[in-house]
N, C-alpha and C positions, 0 to 999 in steps of 0.2 A: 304434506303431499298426499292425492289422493291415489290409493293403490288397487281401488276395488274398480270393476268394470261395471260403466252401466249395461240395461239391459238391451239394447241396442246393441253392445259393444259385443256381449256375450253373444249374441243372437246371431251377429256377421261373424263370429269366429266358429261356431258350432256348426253353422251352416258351410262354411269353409274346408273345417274339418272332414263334414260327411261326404262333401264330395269330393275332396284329395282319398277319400279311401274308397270311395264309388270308383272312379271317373281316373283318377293316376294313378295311385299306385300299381294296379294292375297291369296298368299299359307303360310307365315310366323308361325299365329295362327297355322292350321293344322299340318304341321311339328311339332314347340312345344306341343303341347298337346297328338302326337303320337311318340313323340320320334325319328322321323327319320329325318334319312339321306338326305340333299336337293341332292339326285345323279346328276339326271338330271340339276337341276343348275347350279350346279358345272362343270358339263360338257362344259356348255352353257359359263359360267365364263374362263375356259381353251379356248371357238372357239373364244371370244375376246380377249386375250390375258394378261386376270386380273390373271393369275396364277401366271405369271414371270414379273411384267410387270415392273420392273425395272432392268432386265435381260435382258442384249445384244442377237441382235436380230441371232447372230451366234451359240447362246447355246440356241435358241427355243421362245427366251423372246420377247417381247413388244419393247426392249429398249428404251422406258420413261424414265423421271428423278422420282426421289424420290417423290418430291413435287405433281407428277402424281398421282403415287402408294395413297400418304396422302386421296385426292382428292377422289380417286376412292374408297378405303375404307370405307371412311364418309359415299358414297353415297351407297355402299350395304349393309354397316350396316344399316344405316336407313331402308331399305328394310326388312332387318332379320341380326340379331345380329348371328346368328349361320352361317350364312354362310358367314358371313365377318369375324370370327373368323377362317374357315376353310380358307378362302384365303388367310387371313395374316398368319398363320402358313407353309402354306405351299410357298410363298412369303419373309414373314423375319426371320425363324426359321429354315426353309429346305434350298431355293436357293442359301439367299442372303450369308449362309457360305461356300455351297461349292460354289460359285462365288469367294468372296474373299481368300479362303484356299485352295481350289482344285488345282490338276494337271487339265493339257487339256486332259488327258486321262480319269481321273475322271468325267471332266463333261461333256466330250460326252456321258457318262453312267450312270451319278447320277443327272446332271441337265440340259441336253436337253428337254424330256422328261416329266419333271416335271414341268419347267416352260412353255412348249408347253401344260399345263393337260390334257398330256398322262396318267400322275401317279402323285399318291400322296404322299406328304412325310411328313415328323414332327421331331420332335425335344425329345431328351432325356436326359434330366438334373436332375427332381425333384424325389426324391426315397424317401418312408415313413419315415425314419427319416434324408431325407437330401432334405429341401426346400430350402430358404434362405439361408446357409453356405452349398454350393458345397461340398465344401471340405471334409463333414460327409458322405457322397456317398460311400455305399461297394460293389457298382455292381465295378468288378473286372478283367483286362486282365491280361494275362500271355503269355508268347510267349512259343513259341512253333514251331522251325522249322521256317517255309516262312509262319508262320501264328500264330494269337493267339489264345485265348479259352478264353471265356464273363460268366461271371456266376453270377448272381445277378435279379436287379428286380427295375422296372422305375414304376412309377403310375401318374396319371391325365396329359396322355398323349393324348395333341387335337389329333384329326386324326387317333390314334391307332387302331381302331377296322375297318378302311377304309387302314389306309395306305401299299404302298409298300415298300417303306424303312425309314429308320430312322437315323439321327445326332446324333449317342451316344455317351456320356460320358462315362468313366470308370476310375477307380485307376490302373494304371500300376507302381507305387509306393507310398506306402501307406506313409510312412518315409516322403517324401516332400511336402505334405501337398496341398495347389493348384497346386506346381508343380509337383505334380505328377498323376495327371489329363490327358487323353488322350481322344481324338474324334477318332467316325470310322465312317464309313459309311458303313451299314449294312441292308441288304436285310432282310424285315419283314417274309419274307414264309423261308428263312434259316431252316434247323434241328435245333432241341433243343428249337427255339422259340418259346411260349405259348399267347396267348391274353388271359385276363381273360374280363367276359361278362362287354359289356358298362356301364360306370358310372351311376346314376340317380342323377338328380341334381336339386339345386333350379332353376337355367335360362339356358338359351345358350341351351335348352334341344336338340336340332337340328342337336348339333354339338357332333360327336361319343368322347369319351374319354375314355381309358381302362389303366389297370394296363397289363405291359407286364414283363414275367418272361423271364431269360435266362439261358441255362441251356448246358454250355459245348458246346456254341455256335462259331465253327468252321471259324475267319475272314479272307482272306488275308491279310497279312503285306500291301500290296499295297491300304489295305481300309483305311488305317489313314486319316486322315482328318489333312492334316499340319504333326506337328514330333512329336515324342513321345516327352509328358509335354507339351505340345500347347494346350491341352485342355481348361485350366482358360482362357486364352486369346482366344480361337475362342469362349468361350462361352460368356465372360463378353461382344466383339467384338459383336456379333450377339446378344445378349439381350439389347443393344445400338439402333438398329435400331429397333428389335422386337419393343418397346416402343411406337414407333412412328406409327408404326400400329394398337396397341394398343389405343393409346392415339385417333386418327382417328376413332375407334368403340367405343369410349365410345361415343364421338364426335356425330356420327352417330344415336346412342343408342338417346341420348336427345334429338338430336332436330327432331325423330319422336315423342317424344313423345310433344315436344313445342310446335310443328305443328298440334297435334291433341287435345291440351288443349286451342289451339288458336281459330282453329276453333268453337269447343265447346260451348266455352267462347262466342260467337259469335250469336249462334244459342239458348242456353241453358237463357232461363227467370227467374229471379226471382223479384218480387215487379216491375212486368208489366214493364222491359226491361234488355237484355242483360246484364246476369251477367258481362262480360267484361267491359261494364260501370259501375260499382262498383270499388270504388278505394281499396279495398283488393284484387281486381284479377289484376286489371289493373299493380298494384306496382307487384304482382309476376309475374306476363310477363314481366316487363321492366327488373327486377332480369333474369329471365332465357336468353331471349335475347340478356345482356349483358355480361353473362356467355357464353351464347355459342359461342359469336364472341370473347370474349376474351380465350377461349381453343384452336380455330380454327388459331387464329393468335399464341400463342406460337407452335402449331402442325406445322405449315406451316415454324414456324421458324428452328424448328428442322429439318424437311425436307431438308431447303434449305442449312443448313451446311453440311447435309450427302452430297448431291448435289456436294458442294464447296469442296469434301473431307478433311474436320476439323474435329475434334475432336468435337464430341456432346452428350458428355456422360449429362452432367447436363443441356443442352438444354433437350434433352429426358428424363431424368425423371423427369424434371419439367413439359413439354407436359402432359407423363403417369399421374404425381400425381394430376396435376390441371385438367385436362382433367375427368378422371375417378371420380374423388369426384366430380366435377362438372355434371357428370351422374346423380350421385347417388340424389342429392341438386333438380334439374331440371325434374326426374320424379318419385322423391317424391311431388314437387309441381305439376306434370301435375294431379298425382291421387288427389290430396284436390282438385284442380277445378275442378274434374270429379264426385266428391262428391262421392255418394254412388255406383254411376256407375262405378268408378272408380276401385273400390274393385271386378269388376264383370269380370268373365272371358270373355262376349261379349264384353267389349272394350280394344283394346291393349293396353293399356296404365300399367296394372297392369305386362304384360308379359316386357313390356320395364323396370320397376323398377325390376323386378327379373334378365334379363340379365344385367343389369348396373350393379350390386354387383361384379360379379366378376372382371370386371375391374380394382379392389381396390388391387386384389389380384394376378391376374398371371400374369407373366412374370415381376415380381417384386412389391411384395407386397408394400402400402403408404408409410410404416416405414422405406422398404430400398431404396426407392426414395429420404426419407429424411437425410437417412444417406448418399446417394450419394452427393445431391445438398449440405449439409453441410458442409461435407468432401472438396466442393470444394469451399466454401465461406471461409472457417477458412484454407484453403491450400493459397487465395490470387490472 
């Protein structure tokens, strides 16, 4: 296995690094505590090419490898957890399906553009009573002529209250159960479409998310995304990779906050020297540190089979589930060596344990990570 980075690889990660400590960190705090939108980063994120960047460089992208895309993640999560959330959605949730699904007509239209961030996109699968089983989903197509008609309602959609269009899911027959699942690709400012006002959340608060209604929403036949009933599969396909970007900001997520319990630990006295020299903090930095190179080598794994084009369904959710609990483990410990500081909104470290939670949860909740990896241990 190879463990060393080309230069390439090095070169998007450093580049990454400089400006999550330019451009976010400084601003991180403030965004989350105002709620807004990092625009102007995002912008900044689209002139180096972190929107697409594992998108051929003829549809707008970077064209990187995978292993890049992992890389660059890590490094602006660490920066802000809300806007590495917005790039990987818009990254492995928008591009990278119409990449692999799309016509070339499609994605001189729906991922040029986007990977260029020109415009932003997101993804439409999870609907109030259908998270985890797809297949409960009653947002709804029906054909109609050279077109069909959307009528239903998607919620704790990243990007929604920013985005231009969306990869949506629909029942175009209800009878066949995943197979009757359909994708479209569907312009946000459309008639009939509603945003309802941004979510309020415990972390990620940075990053826009809204319930969006549909209402008699008018598509071309020519928006399908793949064939009618290719839905379960461009969606299971693209929540495969999604993971890995995922798994990458949880990644991100901890080891700002390792780094800022390290230092700390460093600087911070008790019984006239360095709490660090206390073997209770020292043992949980050797614990975090060896958590986070061990999430970062299964991420990088998973990467390199997307790479290989393999199948890496149970690489990826082992990535997502070790990676994101390992968030969670790592800046729960940065807050106990920050002691009572830690619990204070002046040090980030309390904002890094609120954006790790969710890592547990979207884009494939622990429980169906484990029923992935299991499914494919007891399959052989």
């Amino acid at each position: 296995m190879q463990f060393e980075l080309n230069d390439t690889q090095r070169m998007l990660r450093d580049t990454c690094r400089e400006f999550a400590d330019r451009e976010l960190v400084p601003n991180a705090r403030t965004w989350d505590e105002e709620h807004r939108f990092p625009k102007e980063a995002v912008k900044k994120l689209g002139d180096l090419g972190l929107m697409g960047v594992a998108v051929p460089e003829e549809w707008g992208g970077a064209g990187a490898d995978n292993v890049s895309y992992a890389l660059a993640m890590e490094e602006i999560s660490r920066g802000c957890a809300s806007t590495g959330v917005i790039m990987s959605v818009n990254n492995s949730l928008y591009c990278d399906p119409v990449l692999k699904f799309g016509t070339d007509e499609q994605k001189q239209e729906w991922l040029a553009p986007f990977a260029a961030g020109e415009k932003l996109g997101c993804f439409g699968l999870t609907e109030p009573e259908a998270g985890s089983d797809a297949a409960a989903q009653k947002t709804i197509a029906v054909r109609d002529g050279d077109d069909y008609l959307i009528t239903g309602s998607k919620n704790w959609i990243t990007n929604g209250p920013q985005a231009d269009a969306i990869v949506l899911f629909t029942m175009t027959d209800r009878s066949k159960g995943n197979k009757g699942i359909t994708a479209f690709l569907l312009d946000l400012n459309s008639p009939g479409v509603t945003r309802a006002p941004a979510d309020r959340k415990l972390g990620i608060a940075a990053s826009g998310s809204c319930s969006l209604f549909f209402d008699n929403v008018r598509v071309p036949a020519k928006n399908l995304l793949g064939k009618e009933g290719d839905g379960f599969k461009v969606a299971m396909s693209t929540l495969d990779g999604g993971r890995i970007g995922i798994a990458a900001q949880a990644l991100g997520i901890a080891r700002a906050a390792f780094e800022e319990a390290l230092a700390y630990s460093k600087e911070r006295k008790s019984f006239d020297k360095p709490i660090a020299s206390h073997q209770a903090i020292s043992f949980m930095l050797a614990d975090m540190g060896t958590e986070l190179d061990a999430a970062r080598l299964l991420v990088l794994r998973a990467a390199a089979l997307k790479d290989q084009g393999v199948r890496h369904s149970t690489e990826s959710a082992m990535a997502k589930l070790y990676a994101s609990e390992m968030s969670h483990r790592v800046t729960h410990k940065a807050i106990q060596i920050h002691g009572g500081y830690g619990y204070s909104k002046e040090f980030d470290v309390e904002r890094h344990y609120r954006d790790a939670r969710i890592t547990e949860i979207y884009e494939g909740t622990s429980e169906i990570q484990r029923i992935v990896i299991a499914a494919s241990l007891l399959k052989g």
